[in-house]
Each structure stands twice: as structure tokens, then as C-alpha cells.
N, C-alpha and C positions, 0 to 999 in steps of 0.2 A: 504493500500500500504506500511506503512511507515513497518508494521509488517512481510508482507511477506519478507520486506529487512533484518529487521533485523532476521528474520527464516533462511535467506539464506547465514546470517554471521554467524552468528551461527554453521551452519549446515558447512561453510567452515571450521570454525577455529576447530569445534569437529574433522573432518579428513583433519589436514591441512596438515599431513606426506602425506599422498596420494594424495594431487595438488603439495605437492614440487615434487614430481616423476614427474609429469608433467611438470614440469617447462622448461627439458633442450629437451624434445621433443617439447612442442610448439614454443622455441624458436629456434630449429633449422628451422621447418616449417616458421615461421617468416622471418627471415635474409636470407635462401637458396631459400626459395618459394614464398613467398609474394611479401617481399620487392623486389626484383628484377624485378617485372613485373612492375613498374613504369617506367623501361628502355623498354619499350614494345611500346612507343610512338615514342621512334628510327625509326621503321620502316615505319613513316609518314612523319619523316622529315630528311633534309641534315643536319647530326652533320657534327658541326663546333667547335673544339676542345673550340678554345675563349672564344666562346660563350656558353658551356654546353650545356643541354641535352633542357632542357627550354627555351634558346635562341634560339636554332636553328629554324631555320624558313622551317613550313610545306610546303608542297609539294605533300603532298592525298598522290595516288597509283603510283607516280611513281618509287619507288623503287621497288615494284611488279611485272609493268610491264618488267621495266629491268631483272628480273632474268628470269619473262616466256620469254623474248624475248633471252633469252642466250642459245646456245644449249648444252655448260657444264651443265647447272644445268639439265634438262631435262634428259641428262645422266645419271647425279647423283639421279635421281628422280626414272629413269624406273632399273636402279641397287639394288637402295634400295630396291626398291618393289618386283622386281626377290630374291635379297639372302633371304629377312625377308619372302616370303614365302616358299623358300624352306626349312628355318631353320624350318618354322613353319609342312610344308609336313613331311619331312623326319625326322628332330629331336625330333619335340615335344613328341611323341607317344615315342623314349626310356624311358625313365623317366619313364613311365607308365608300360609299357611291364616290365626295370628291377624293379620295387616296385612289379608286380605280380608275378616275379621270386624268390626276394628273401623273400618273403611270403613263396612260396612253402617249402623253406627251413626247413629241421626238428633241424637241430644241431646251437640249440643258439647261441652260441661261435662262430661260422661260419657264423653266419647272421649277427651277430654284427663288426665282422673282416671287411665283406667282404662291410658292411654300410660306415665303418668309411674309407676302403682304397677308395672307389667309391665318396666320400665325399671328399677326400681331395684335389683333383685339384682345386675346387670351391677356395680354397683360395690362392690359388698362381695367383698374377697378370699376365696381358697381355706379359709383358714387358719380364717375366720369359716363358710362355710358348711358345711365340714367338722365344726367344732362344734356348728354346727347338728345336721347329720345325724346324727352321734353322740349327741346329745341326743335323738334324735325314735328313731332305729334304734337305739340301741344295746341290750345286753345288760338294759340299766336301765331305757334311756329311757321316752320317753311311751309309744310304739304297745305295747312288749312288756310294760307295765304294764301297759296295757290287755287286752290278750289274754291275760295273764295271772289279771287278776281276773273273766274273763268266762268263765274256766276251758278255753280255746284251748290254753296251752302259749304258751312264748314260738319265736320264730324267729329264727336268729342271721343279720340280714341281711348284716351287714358281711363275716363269714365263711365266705360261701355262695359258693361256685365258681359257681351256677347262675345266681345273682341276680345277682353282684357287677359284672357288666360293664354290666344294664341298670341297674342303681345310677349306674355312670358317664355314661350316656345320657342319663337323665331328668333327674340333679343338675342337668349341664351345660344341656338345654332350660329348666328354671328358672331358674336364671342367667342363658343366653344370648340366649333366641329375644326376651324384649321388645327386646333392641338391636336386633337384627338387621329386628325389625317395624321401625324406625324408617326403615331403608333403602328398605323396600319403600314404603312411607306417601308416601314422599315420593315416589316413583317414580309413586305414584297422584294425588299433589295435583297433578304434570306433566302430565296425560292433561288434554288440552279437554274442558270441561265441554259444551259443546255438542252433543258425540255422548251423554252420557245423556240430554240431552234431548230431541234427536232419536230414541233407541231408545224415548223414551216415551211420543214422538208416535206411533211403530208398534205401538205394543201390548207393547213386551216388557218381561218382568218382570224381578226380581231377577237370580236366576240367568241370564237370556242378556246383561244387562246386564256380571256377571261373567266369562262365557265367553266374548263378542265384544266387550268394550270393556276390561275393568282389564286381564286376565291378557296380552291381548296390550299391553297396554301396559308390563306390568312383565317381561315377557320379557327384556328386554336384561340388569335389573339384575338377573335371577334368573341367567340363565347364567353372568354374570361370578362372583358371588359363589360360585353353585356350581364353577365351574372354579380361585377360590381355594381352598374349600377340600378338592378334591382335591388342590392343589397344596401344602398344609397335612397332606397323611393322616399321614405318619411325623414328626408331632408327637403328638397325639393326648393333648394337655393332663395334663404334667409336674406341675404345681401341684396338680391336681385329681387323680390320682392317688397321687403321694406321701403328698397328705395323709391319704388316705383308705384305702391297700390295709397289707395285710401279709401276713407270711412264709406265711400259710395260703390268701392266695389269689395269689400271686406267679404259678401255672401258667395263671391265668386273666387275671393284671394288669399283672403284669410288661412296662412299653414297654422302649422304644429310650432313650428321656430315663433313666427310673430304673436303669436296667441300668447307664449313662455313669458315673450319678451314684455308684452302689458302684462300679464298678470305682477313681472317681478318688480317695474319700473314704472310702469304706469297709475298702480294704484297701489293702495296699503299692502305690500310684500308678505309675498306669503311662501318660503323659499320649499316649506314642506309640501306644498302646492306643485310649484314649479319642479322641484327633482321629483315627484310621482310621473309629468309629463316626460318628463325627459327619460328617466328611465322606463316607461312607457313605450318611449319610441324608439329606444335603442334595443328592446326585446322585438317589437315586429320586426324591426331591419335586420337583427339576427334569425328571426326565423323565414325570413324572406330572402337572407342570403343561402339559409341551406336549404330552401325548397327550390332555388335556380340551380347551385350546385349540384344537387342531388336528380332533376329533371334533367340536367346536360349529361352528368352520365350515364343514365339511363338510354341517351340518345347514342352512347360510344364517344362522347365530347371528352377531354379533360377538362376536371375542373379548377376549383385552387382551392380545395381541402380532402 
């Protein structure tokens, strides 16, 4: 025993440059991920500021029950679940679709331009593309200028119950799907080059080159991504709603995240309230991560557990 320990001291300090690299990932895992689920005990009991988090004195399910008994949160429950899977219906597949587009691509310099402009929304915050939209949608902005002076009448997008959820769909595909192309891209520069050229030896064009060489190649990296983000639905992007809904389309908008966020900030706090929610929602999203993982390999997919 005493030896396998020291083989394993050893063996650290030979590559101890490559555990420091480690160091500032395990510890952000640590302090953002771990340690905070000791506060996870909140949602058993009535915090009472005085008294800490250890003082407070349990009370089981009844903070559970109070949110299933609330008809806001239920709201907030069946919205969630409506926008996370439309994003999931309607957006997830661009990402995918443009990675098989700009594959096709023959002109380098062009594929590369058109990666990097498709890319760059992913890094401009909520806050920024929000002002965006309000500038382009709003009451004032461009488009209902325009429709305005074209004698149309304007259209209150932001305030449309009808709109406002594909509002959230589309913003997020403009933002998102050039990242998410960068996934698939590379799933395709893995595939041997060999078999297009083999399929072009036999005759086949474009399209079967697509349907019997990429797509089965990027299968692996498409189930996993899609089994994350089923396993993501009862998030359904806090940032990008907030900044964007209001009281007028709250019946259409209103998630799990903003509902948390009034109840903890918006009126008398109630944090045993709030961690019932939250841990709440992080059990369906565990049981929805392992009923996508568990349907993919049923399918013959890998999964990622």
C-alpha cells in the first residue's frame, strides 16, 4: 500500500505542470458547483435570517407544496416547457442544416469569413442584443418606421402574446446556431476524406455524398448535443428573457428562472420558496437528461452516460 502511494507521488510530482492546469478548473467546479449545494437544504426549511441556514428549523415539503399549490408557478412551469421545446423543434436543426451548408462550400476564404461573421453574435450579451431588438422591433424602431411610412400601420412585436415566444426562438438561432455550426464543422473535418472521393468515383453527387457520408458521420455529435439540450429544457434562457418580456406578455413568457427571480427580489424573500423551485427544476432536467440518454441508446446512439 505504502508503495502504490508513494508511485502515485511520484507519478504527480513527474507531471505536476499538468495538475497545476487543473487546479483553476477544479476549483471553479468547487466554489460554483459543489459548495453551493449545501444551501440545497433551504428548500426543507423556513430560513430565518438570525438564525442561518443550520438554525432554521425544518418543515419537510412544505415549501413544495406551496409552489405546486400557486398557479404562477404552474404558469411558469407549462411556458418553460412550451418555449424550451420549440427552441428545441424549430432551432436546434439550424446549427446543423448551416454546418452542412457551409461544408458545401468550395472557396476557403469564404467559408472561413462566413464561420467567423455566423460566430460572432454568440459573444455579445443579452443585454446588447436585447437593445438590438428593441431598436429594430420596437414601438419606434426601424421595421415599424418603416411600415409605418409605407402606410402598413405599425405592429407591436414585443407585446404580442402570438409573436413573443417565436421572438425568443429566432433571437436565440441568431445568436446561437453559428456556435453550435462550429461543433458540427468539426465533426465533419473528422470524417476521411477518402470516402468523398470514393463516392465520386461512383457517380454520386452532392446530396448522396450528404446523406451516406457527413450526416452519418456527425450523428454521434448530433445526439449528444441534442440529449444536452433536453437535458437543459427547464432553463430555457433567463438572460434572454428577462431582458426582453414584460408584464403584458408574462402569460406567454413567464419561465421557471424569472418567476425565482420575483419571488426572491421582487417581493418579501422567501429563499425557502425559491430553493424548492430551483431544486425542482434541476430534478426534471435530471430526469429528462436520462430519459434522452436512455431513448438514444435504445436507438444504437451513444450516449454521454
Amino acid at each position: 500500500m505504502k508503495a502504490k502511494i508513494n508511485n502515485l507521488l511520484s507519478s504527480i510530482f513527474e507531471h505536476k505542470y499538468i495538475y497545476l492546469m487543473l487546479v483553476p478548473g477544479l476549483a471553479f467546479l468547487l466554489v460554483f458547483k459543489y459548495f453551493p449545494m449545501y444551501g440545497i437544504q433551504l428548500a426543507f426549511k423556513r430560513y430565518m435570517i438570525n438564525e442561518g441556514i443550520t438554525g432554521s428549523p425544518w418543515i419537510g415539503l412544505e415549501n413544495f407544496l406551496y409552489i405546486w399549490s400557486e398557479p404562477a408557478f404552474w404558469r411558469a412551469f407549462k411556458n418553460t416547457i412550451v418555449i424550451s421545446l420549440m427552441k428545441l423543434g424549430l432551432g436546434f436543426p439550424i446549427g446543423i442544416i448551416l454546418a452542412l451548408l457551409i461544408n458545401e462550400l468550395k472557396m476557403k476564404k469564404y467559408r472561413r469569413f462566413l464561420q467567423t461573421i455566423y460566430t460572432f453574435p454568440h459573444f455579445l450579451s443579452w443585454v446588447i442584443v436585447s437593445g438590438i431588438i428593441f431598436n429594430f422591433l420596437g414601438n419606434t424602431g426601424a421595421l415599424n418606421s418603416l411600415l409605418e411610412n409605407l402606410g402598413l400601420g405599425q405592429i407591436n412585436f414585443l407585446m404580442n402574446k402570438g409573436i413573443f415566444r417565436y421572438l425568443l426562438v429566432y433571437s436565440e438561432v441568431w445568436k446561437e446556431a453559428g456556435w453550435s455550426t462550429i461543433l458540427y464543422l468539426a465533426a465533419i473535418a473528422g470524417i476521411d476524406p477518402t470516402l468523398y472521393e470514393a463516392a465520386t468515383v461512383d457517380g454520386a453527387n452532392r446530396w448522396h455524398k450528404i446523406k451516406y457520408i457527413t450526416w452519418p458521420g456527425i450523428q454521434n455529435i448530433v445526439v449528444i448535443m441534442f440529449i444536452m439540450t433536453v437535458g437543459s429544457i427547464m432553463v430555457a434562457g433567463f438572460n434572454q428573457v428577462f431582458n426582453l418580456y414584460n408584464e403584458v406578455v408574462y402569460d406567454v413568457g413567464d419561465i421557471i428562472s424569472t418567476y425565482v427571480y420575483r419571488i426572491s427580489f421582487q417581493q418579501a424573500p422567501d429563499y425557502g420558496v425559491s430553493t424548492a423551485v430551483g431544486l425542482f427544476n434541476g430534478v426534471v432536467n435530471f430526469m429528462l437528461l436520462m430519459i434522452a440518454n436512455t431513448v438514444a441508446k435504445k436507438f444504437g446512439k451513444s450516449g454521454i452516460i
